[in-house]
Backbone as numpy.savetxt, mean C-alpha at the origin, in Angstrom:
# Nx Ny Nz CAx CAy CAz Cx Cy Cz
-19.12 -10.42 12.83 -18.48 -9.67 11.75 -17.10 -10.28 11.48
-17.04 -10.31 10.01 -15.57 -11.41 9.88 -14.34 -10.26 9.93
-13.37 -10.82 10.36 -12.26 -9.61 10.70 -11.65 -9.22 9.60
-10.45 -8.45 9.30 -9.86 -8.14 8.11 -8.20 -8.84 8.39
-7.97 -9.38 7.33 -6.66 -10.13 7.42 -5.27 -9.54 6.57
-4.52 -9.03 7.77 -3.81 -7.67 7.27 -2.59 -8.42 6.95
-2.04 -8.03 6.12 -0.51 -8.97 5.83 0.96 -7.81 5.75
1.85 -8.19 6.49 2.47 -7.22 6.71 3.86 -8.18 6.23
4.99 -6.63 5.69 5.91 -7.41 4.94 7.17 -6.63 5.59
7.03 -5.61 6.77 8.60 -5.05 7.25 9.26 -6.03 8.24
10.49 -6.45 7.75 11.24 -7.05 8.77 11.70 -6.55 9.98
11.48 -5.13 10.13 12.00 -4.10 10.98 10.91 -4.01 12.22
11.05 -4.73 13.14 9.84 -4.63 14.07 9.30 -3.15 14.74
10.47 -2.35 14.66 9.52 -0.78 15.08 9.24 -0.76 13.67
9.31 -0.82 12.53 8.54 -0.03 11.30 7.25 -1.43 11.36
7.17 -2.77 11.67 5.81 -3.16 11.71 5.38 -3.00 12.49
5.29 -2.15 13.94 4.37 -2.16 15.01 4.36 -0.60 14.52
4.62 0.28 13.93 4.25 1.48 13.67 3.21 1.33 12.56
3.86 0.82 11.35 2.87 0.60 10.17 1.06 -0.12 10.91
0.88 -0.94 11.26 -0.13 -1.76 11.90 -0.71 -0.92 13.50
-0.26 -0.36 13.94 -0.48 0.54 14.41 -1.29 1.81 13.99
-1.13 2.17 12.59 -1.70 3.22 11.77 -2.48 2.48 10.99
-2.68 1.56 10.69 -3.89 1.09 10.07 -4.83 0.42 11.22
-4.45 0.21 12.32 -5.47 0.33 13.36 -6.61 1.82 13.79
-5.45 2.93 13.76 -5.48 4.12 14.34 -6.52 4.80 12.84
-6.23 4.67 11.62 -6.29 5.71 10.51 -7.70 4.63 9.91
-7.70 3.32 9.98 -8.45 2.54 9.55 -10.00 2.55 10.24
-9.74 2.70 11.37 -11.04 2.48 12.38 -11.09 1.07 12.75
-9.77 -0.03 13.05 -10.40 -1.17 13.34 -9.56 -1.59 14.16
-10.11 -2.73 15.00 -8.94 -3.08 16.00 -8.74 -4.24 15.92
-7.46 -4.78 16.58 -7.40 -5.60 17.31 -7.81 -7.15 17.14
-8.88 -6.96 18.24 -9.82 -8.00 17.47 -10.43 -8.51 16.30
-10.61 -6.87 15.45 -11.14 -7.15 14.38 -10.08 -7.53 12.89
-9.25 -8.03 13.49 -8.18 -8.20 12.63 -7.35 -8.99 12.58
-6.88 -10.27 12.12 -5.89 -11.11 11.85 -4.57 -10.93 11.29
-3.37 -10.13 12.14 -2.27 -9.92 11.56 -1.80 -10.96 11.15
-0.61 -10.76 9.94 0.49 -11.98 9.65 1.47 -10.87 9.29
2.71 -11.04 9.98 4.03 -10.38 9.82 4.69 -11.89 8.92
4.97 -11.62 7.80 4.92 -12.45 6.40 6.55 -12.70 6.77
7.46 -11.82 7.52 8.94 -11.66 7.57 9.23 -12.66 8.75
8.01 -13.36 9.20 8.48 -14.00 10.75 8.42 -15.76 10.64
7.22 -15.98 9.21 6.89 -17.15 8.85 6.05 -17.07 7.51
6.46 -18.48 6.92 5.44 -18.38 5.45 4.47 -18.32 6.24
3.56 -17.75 4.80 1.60 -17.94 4.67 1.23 -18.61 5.55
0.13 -18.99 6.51 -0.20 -20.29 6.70 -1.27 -20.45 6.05
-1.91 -21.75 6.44 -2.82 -22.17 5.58 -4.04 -21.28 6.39
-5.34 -20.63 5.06 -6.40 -20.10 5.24 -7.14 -19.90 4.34
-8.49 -19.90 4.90 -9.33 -19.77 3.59 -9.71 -18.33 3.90
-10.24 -17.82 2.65 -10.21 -16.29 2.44 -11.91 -16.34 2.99
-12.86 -17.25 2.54 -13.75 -17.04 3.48 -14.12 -16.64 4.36
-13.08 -16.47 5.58 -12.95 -15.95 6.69 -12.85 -14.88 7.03
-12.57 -13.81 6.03 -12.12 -12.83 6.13 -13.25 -11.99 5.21
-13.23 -10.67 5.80 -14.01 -9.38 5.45 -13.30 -8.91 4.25
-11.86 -8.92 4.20 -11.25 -8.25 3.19 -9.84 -8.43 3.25
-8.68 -7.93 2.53 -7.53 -8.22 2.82 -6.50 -6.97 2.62
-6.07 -6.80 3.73 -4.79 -5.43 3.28 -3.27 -5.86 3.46
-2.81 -5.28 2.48 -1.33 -5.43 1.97 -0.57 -4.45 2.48
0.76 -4.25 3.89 1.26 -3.36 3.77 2.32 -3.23 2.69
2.94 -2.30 3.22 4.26 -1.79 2.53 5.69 -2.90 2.85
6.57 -2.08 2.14 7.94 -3.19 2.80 8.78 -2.42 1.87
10.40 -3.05 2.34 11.53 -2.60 1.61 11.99 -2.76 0.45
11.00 -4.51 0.15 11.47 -5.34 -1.17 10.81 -4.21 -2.25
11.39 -4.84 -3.80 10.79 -4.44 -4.53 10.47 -5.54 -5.60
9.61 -5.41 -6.04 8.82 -6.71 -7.25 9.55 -6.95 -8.45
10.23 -5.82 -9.10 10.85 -5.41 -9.86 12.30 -5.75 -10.32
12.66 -6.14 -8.93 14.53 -6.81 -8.28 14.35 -8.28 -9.24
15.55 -8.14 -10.20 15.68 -9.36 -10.75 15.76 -10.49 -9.61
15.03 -11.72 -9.96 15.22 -13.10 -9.05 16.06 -13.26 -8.56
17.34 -13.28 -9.53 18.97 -13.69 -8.55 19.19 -12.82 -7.76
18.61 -11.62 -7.97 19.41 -10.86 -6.77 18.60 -10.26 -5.35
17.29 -11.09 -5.73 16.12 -10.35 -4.39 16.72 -11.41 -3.53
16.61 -10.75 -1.95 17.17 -11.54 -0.88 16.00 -12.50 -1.07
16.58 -13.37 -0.08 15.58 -14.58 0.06 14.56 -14.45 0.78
14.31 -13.86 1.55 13.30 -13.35 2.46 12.54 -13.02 1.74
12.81 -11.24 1.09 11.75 -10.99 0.12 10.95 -11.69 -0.88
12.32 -12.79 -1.78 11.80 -13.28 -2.39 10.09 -14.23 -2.41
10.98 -14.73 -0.87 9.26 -16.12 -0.23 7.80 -14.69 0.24
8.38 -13.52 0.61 7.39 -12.99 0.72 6.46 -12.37 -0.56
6.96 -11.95 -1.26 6.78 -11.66 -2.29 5.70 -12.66 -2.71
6.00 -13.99 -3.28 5.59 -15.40 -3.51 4.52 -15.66 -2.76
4.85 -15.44 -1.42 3.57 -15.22 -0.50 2.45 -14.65 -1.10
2.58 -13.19 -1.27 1.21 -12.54 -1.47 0.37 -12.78 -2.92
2.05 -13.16 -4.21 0.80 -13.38 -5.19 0.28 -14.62 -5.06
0.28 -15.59 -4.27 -0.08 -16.87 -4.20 -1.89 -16.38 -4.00
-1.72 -15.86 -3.55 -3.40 -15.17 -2.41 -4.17 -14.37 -3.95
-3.39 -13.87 -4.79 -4.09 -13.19 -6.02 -4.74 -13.50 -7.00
-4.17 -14.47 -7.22 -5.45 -14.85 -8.48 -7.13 -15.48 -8.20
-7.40 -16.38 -6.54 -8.65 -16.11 -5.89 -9.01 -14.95 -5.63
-8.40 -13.97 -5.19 -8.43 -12.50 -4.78 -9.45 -11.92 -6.32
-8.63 -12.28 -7.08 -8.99 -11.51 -8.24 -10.66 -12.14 -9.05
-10.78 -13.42 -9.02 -11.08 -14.45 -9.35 -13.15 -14.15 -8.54
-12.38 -14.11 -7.34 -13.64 -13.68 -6.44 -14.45 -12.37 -6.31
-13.16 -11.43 -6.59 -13.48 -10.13 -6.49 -13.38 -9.44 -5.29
-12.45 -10.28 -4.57 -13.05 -10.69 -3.06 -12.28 -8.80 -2.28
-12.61 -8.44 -1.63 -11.91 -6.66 -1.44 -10.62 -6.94 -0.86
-9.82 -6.19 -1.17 -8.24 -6.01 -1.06 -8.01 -4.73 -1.22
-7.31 -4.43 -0.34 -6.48 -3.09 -0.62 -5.01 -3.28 -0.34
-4.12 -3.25 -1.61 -2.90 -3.23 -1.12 -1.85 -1.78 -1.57
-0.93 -1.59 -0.43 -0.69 -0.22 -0.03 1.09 -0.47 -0.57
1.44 0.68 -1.50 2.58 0.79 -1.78 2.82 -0.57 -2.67
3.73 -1.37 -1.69 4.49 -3.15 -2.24 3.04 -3.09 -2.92
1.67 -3.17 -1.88 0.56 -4.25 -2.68 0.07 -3.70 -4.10
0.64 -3.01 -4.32 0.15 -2.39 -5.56 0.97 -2.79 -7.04
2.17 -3.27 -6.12 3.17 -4.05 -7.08 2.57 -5.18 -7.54
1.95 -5.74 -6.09 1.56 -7.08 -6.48 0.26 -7.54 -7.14
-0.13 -6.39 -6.90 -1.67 -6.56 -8.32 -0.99 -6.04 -9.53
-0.22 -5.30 -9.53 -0.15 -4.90 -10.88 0.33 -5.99 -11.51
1.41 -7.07 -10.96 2.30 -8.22 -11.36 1.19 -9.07 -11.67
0.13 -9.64 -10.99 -0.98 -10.50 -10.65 -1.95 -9.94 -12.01
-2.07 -8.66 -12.56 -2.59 -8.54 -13.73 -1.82 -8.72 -15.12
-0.46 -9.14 -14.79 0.16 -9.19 -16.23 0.55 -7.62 -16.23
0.70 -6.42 -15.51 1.22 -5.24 -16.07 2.86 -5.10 -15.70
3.88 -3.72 -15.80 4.60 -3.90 -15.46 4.80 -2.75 -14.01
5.59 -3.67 -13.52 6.51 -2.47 -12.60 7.86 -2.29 -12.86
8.49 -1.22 -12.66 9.57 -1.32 -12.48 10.62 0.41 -12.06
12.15 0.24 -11.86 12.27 1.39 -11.79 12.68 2.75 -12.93
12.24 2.01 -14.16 12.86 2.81 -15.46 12.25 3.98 -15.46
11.00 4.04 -14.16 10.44 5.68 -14.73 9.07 5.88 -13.26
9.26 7.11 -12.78 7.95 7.33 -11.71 8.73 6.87 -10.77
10.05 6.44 -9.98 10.61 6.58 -8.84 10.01 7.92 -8.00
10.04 7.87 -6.45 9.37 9.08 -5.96 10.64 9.24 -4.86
10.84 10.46 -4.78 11.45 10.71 -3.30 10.76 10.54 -2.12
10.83 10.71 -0.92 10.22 10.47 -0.13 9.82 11.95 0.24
8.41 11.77 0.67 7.95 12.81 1.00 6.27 13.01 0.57
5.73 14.47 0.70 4.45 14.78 0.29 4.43 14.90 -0.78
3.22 14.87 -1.62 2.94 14.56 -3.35 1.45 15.00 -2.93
1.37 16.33 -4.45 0.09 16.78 -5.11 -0.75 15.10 -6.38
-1.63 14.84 -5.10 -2.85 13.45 -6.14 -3.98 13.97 -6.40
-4.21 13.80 -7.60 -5.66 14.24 -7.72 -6.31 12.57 -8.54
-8.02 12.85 -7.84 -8.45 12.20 -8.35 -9.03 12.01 -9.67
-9.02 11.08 -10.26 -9.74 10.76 -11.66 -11.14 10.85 -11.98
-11.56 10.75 -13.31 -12.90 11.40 -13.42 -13.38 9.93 -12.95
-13.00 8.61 -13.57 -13.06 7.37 -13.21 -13.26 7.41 -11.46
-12.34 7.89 -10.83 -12.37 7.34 -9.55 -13.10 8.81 -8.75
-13.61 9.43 -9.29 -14.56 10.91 -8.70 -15.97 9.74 -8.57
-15.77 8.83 -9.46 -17.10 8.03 -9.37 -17.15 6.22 -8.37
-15.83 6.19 -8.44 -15.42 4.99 -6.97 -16.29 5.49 -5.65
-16.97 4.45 -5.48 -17.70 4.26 -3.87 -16.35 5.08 -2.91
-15.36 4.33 -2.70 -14.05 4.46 -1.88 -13.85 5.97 -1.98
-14.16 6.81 -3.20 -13.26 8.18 -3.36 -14.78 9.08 -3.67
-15.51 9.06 -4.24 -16.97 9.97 -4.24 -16.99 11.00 -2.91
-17.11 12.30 -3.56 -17.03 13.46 -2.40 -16.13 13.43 -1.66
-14.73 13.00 -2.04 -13.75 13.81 -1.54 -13.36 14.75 -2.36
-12.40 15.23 -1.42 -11.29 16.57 -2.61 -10.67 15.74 -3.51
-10.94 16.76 -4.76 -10.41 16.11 -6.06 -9.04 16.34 -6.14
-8.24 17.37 -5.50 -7.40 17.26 -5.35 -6.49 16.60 -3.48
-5.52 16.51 -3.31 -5.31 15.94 -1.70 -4.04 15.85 -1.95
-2.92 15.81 -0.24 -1.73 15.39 -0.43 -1.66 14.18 -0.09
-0.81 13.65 -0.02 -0.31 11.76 0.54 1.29 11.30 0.40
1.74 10.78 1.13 3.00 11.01 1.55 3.55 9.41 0.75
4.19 9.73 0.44 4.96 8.14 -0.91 6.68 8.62 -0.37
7.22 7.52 -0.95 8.44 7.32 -0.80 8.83 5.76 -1.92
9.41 5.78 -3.05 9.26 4.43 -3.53 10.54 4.22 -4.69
11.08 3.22 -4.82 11.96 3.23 -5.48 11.27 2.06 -7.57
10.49 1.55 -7.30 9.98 1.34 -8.62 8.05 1.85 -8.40
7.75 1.62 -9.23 5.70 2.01 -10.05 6.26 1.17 -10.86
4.39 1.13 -10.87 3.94 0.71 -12.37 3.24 1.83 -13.38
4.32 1.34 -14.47 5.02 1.80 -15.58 3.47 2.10 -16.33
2.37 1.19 -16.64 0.88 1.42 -17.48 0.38 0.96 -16.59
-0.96 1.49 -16.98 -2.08 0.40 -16.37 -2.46 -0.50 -16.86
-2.58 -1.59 -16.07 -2.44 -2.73 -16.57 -3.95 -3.10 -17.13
-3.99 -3.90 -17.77 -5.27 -4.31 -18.63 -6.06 -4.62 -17.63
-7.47 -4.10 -17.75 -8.86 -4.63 -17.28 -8.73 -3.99 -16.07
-7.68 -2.58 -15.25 -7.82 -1.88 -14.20 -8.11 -0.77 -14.53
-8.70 0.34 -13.57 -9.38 1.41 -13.39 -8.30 2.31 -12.84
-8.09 3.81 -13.84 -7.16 4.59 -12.99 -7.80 5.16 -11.87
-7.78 5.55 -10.28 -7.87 6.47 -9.50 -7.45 7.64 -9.24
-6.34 7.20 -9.00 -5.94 8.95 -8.88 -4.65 8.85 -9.53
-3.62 9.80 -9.94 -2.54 10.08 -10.39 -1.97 11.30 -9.35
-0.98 11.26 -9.87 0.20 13.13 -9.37 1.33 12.80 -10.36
2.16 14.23 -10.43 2.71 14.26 -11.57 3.88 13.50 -11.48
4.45 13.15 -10.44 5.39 12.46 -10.60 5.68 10.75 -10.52
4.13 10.71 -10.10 4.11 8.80 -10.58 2.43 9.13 -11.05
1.98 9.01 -12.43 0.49 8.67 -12.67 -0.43 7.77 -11.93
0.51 6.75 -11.32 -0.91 5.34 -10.96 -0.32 5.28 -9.61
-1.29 6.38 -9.14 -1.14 6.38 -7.27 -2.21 5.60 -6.91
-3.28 5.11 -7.64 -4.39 4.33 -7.14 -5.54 3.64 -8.15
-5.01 2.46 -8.07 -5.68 1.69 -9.38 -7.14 0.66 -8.99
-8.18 0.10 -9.26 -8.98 -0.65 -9.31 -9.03 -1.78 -10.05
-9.05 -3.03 -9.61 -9.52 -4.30 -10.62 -10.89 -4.47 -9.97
-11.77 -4.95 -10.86 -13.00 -5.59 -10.52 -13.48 -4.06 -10.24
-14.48 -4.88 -9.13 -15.19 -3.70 -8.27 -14.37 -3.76 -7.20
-13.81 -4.31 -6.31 -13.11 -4.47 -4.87 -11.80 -4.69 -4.71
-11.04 -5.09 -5.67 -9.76 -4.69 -5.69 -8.79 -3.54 -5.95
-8.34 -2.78 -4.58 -7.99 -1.88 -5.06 -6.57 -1.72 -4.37
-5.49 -0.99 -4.82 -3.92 -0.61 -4.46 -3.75 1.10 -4.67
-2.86 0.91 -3.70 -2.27 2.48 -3.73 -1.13 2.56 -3.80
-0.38 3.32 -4.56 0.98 3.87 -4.54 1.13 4.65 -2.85
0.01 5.69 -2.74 0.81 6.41 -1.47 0.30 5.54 -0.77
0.59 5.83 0.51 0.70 5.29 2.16 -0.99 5.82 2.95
-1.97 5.44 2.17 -3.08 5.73 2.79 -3.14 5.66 5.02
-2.29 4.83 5.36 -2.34 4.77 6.87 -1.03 5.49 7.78
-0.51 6.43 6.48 0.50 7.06 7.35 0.09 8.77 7.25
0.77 9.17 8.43 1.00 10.46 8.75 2.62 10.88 9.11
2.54 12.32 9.22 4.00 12.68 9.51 4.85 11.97 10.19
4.02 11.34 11.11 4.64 10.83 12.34 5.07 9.47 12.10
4.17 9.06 11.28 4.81 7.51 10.31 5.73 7.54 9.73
5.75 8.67 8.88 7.18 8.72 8.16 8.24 9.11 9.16
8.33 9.72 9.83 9.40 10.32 10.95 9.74 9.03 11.17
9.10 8.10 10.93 9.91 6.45 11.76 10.22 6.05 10.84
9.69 6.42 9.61 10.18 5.19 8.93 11.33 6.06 8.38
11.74 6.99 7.72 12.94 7.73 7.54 14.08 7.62 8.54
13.85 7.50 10.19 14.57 6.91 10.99 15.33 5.91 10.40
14.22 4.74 10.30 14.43 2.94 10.08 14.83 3.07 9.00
14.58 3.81 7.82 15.15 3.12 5.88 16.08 4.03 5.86
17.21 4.89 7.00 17.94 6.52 6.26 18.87 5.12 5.36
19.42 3.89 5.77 20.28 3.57 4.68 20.03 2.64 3.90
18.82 2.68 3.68 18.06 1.77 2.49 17.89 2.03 1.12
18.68 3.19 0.65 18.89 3.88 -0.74 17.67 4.46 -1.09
16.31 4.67 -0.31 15.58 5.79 -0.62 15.68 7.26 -0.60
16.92 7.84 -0.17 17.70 8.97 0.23 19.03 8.99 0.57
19.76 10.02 0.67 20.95 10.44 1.20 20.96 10.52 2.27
21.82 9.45 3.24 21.27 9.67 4.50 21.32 11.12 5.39
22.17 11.80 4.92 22.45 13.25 5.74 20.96 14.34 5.40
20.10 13.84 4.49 18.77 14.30 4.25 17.82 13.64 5.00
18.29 12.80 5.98 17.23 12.50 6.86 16.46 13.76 7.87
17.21 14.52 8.64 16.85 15.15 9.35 15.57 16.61 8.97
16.26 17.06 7.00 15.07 17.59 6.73 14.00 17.07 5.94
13.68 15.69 5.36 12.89 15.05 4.95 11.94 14.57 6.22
12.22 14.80 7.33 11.28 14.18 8.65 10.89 15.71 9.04
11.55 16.47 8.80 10.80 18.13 8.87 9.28 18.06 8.11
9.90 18.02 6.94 8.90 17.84 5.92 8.09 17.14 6.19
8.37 15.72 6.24 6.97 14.91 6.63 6.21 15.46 7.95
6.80 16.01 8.92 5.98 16.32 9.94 5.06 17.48 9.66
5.26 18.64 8.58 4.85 19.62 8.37 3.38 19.41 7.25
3.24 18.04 6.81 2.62 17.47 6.13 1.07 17.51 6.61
-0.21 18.12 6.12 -1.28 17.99 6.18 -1.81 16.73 5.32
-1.68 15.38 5.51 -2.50 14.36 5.11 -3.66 13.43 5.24
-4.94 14.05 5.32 -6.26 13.36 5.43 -6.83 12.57 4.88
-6.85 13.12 3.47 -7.73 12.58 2.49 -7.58 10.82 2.41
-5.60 10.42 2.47 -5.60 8.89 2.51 -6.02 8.29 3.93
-6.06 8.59 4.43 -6.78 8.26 6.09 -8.10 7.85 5.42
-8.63 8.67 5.05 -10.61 8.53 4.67 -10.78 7.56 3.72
-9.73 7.29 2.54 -10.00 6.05 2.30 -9.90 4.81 2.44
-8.66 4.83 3.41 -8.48 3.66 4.18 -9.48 3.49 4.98
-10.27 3.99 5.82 -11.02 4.11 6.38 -12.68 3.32 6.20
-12.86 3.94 4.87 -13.65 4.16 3.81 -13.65 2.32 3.64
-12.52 2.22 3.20 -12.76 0.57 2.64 -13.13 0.00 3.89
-12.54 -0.22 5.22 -12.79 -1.13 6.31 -14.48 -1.03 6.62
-14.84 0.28 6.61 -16.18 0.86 7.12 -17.35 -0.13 5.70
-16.92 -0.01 4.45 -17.96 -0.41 3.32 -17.62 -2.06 3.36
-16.43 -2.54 3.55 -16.29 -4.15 3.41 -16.82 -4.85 4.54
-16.76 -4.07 6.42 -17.24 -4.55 7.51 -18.43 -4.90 7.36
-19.38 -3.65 6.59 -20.76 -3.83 6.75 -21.31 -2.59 7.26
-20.28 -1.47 8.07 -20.67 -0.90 8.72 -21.29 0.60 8.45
């Protein structure tokens, strides 16, 4: 069974051994079955996608949206990194799920926009419901049409971009979960986190301008008080239908 080749973009080593950690834990896969790349430690290396079952995109601090001159350099090569991998991605059809950032980067990779002129989220839990479109997605069929999922984000994308499928929306960002093809798919929320994810990562970002930092202590209330399943099952959902299993 070919493994899944997870690409991870936090420079913050407790927020990437937590993040990858929960897509081990929430995903159903391990270890073995998986080829990390922490994208913040070294470029891409060379690989053929052949190899791989599928591809997941975490999250990160950058944003897609940050004019050129002013994205650090880091972000910048990472960034560069992942759409390099998109247009075969797209091309093939080949399955991807990218989470939060990766959703930037398909949307960019389709010609749509992101940015922060509108759908910024606080951090925290968010009412998603699914689409009549995505009531009929393999990935989302017989779940709750409605569900919570925990986001935190400083730009979205603004439309949907041409030739993608809406999934789900909530009222305060519409495109929490979009489709290209049949197998390409991104999420706005954090399908592999729980309260306890965010409790770290609100730790790690209080001065990363996603909040006030003196709102750390009840925004990690909140997230802990958080009932979030439904994105677990589709994360889940994809590893289980792309494995084979």
């Amino acid at each position: 069974m070919k493994p899944f080749l997870v690409l991870q973009l936090r420079p913050e080593d407790a927020a990437a051994e937590e993040e990858f950690a929960s897509f081990l834990k929430r995903g159903g896969l391990t270890e073995e079955g998986t080829r990390r790349v922490r994208l913040d430690q070294a470029p891409l290396p060379a690989l053929s996608l052949d190899d791989y079952a599928g591809v997941i995109v975490g999250g990160g601090p950058g944003c897609v949206s940050d004019p050129p001159d002013s994205k650090d350099p880091l972000e910048a090569r990472i960034e560069a990194d992942c759409l390099s991998l998109m247009p075969e991605i797209l091309a093939r059809d080949m399955p991807y799920l990218g989470c939060c950032y990766g959703l930037g980067i398909l949307a960019v990779a389709l010609g749509g926009e992101v940015s922060k002129a509108r759908y910024g989220e606080p951090i925290g839990g968010v009412d998603c419901t699914i689409t009549d479109d995505g009531h009929a997605d393999p990935l989302l069929r017989d779940l709750p049409r409605d569900f919570r999922a925990l986001v935190g984000h400083k730009e979205a994308v603004q439309h949907l971009p041409q030739g993608a499928v809406h999934l789900v929306a909530s009222i305060p960002c519409p495109f929490q979960m979009i489709r290209a093809g049949s197998n390409v798919y991104a999420t706005q929320f954090h399908p592999e986190a729980d309260g306890e994810s965010f409790a770290t990562r609100i730790a790690i970002y209080r001065d990363r301008g996603y909040f006030a930092p003196h709102e750390a202590g009840a925004l990690t209330d909140a997230a802990l008080a958080e009932k979030v399943d439904v994105p677990g099952m589709i994360l889940s959902r994809f590893v289980r239908v792309y494995s084979g299993r």
